[in-house]
N, C-alpha and C positions, 0 to 999 in steps of 0.2 A: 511468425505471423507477418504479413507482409499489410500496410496498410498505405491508401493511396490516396490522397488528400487532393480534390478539386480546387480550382486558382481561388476560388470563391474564402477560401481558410488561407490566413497570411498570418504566419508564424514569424514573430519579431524576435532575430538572432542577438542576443546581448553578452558582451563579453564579462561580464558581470556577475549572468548566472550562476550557481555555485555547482562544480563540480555533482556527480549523480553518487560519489560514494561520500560523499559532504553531509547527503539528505540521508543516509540508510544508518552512518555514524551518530547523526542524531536523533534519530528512530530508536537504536538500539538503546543509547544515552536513559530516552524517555522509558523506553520497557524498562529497564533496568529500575531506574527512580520510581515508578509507580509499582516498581513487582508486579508487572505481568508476565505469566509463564509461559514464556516466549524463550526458545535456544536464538539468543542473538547472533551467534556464529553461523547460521543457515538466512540469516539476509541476503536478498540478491542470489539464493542458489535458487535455479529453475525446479519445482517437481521435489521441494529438500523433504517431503512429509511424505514416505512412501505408507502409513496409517492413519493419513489425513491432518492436515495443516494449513493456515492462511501463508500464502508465499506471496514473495515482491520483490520484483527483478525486470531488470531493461530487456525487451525483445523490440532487437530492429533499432525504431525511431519512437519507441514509446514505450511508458511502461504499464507492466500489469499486476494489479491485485487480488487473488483469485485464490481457491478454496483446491487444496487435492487431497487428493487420494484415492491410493492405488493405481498412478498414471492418468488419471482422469481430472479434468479440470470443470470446475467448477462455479459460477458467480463471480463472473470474472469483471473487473473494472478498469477501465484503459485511458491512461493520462498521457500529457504531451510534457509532463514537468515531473522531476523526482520529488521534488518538494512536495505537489499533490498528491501523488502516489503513497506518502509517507504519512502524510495527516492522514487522509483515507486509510492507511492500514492501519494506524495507532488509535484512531476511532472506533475500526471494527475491533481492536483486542480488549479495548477498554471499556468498552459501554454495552449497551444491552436493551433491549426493547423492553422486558418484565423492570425496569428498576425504576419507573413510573414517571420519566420526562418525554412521552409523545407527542406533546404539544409540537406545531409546526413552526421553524425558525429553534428549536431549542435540541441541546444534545441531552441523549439519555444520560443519567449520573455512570458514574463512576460505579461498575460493580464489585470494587475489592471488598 
């Protein structure tokens, strides 16, 4: 995915930021503590659910969070930060639209 950002987006370089495998280590950290049935060893692999899977992995200069299966990608969501990428995936494993927090500003509960 090649993505091409006009002068108008200034992206602040900080030496600071925490490495991209920093955010997927603590992802998996989190699936693990809450039990969700997530194979934390296929983080960051591109395409890792070949019978359908939420995947997250850096392509290019950003990363994606995005639904496959069977080679086909799906609902896909594209951040400038692995950090972002990481909350956004740990949100979709954990929560759930039926578990009755729709209200706007609030996250759905917890579906364990």
């Amino acid at each position: 995915m090649k993505m091409e950002w006009s002068e108008v987006y200034e992206f602040v370089q900080t030496p600071l930021e925490p490495v991209p495998d920093w955010a997927l280590r603590e992802l998996a950290q989190e699936l693990q503590r809450l039990k969700i049935d997530v194979d934390v060893r296929l983080l960051g692999v591109p395409d890792a659910f070949p019978d359908g899977g939420w995947c997250i992995h850096q392509e290019d200069d950003v990363w994606l969070v995005y639904h496959s299966e069977r080679g086909r990608r799906s609902g896909p969501a594209i951040f400038t930060s692995s950090f972002d990428a990481a909350n956004f995936y740990l949100w979709c494993r954990a929560s759930h639209p039926k578990n009755g927090n729709g209200d706007v500003g609030r996250l759905p509960k917890f579906k364990g």
